[in-house]
N, C-alpha and C positions, 0 to 999 in steps of 0.2 A: 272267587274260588272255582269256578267255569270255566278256565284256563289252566286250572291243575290238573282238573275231569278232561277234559280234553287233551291235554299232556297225557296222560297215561292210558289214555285209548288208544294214542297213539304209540305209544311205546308197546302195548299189545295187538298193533296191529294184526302182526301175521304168527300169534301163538292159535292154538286151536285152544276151541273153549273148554274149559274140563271144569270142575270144581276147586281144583285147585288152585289152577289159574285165578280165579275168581277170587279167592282169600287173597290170594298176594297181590292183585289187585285193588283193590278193597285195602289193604294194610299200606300198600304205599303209597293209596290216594290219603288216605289217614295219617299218614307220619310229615305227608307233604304239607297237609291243612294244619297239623301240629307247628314246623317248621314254621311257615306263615305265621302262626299267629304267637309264636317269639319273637321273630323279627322284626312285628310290626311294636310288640311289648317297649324291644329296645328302641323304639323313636320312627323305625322307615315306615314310610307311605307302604300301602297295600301292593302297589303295582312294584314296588323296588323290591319288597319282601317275596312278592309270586315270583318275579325274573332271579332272584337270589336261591330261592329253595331251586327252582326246575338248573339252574346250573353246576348249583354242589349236587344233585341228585346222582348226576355219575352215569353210568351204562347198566344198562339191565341184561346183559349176554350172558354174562355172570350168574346172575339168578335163574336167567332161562337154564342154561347150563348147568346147573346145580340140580333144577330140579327137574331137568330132563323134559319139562315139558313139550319143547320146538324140536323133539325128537321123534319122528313118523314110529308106528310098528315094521319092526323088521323083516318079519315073516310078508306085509302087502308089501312092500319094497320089493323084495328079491321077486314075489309073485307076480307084480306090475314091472318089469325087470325082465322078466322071463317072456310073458305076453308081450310085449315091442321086441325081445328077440326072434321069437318065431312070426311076429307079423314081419318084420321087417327082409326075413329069410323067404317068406312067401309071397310077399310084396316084389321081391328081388326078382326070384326066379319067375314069376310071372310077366316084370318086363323084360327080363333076357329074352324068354319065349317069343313076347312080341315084337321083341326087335328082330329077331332071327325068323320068322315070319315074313316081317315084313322086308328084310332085306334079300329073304330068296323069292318072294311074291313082283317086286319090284326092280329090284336090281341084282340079280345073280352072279352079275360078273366080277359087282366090284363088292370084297367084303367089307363094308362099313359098321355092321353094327359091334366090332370088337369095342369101337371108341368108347359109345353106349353102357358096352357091358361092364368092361371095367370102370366108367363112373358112379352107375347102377351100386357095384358089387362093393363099395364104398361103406354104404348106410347096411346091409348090415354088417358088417366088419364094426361101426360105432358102435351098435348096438350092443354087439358081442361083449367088445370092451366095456362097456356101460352093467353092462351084465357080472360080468366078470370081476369088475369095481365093486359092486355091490357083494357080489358073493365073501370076496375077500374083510369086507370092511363089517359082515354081520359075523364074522367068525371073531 
């Protein structure tokens, strides 16, 4: 039965731990050990009964989905959302600056740092959109 425990820790890998998580946990380590031990009732060996239950078991997205659990809080989302917007806008404008620095420090005649800037002005442009995704998707 140490491959059914193992089976569904793995299936909750990446839920966060809550208390609820834990019951349904717990209930479909239970229904699985249940499962097992009808199978093995009707004649199969232990090891055909464990590989029979873990494959009628199905997908668990369903149930995460149901019960919302692998769903972050919305309000740190848009928060954490918001902070990589403004870092990534002062991230920005601070290498513009150094590249324009450094192209009138070093070489004045020829303007190079436009290539710079516009791949610079990229990331936050992502951001934004990232930002902007989120906004939309907590409404």
């Amino acid at each position: 039965m140490n491959r059914i425990t193992e089976f569904v820790d793995k299936l909750f890998e990446g839920v966060p731990e809550s208390e609820q998580a834990a019951q349904i946990k717990d209930e479909i380590t239970y229904n699985l050990v249940e499962k097992v031990a009808d199978l093995m009732e009707d004649g199969k060996s232990e090891e055909d009964a464990v590989n029979k239950a873990i494959i009628e078991f199905g997908d668990i997205d369903e149930i995460i989905a149901e019960l919302e659990v692998a769903k972050p809080n919305t309000k740190k989302r848009r928060a954490l959302a918001k902070v990589n917007l403004g870092f990534s806008i002062w991230g920005a404008a601070l290498l513009i600056i150094l590249f324009i620095v450094v192209n009138i420090l070093y070489s004045p005649d020829v303007l190079w740092c436009i290539f710079p800037i516009f791949a610079v002005l990229w990331w936050p442009l992502a951001m934004f959109y990232f930002w902007y995704r989120r906004k939309a998707e907590d409404k």
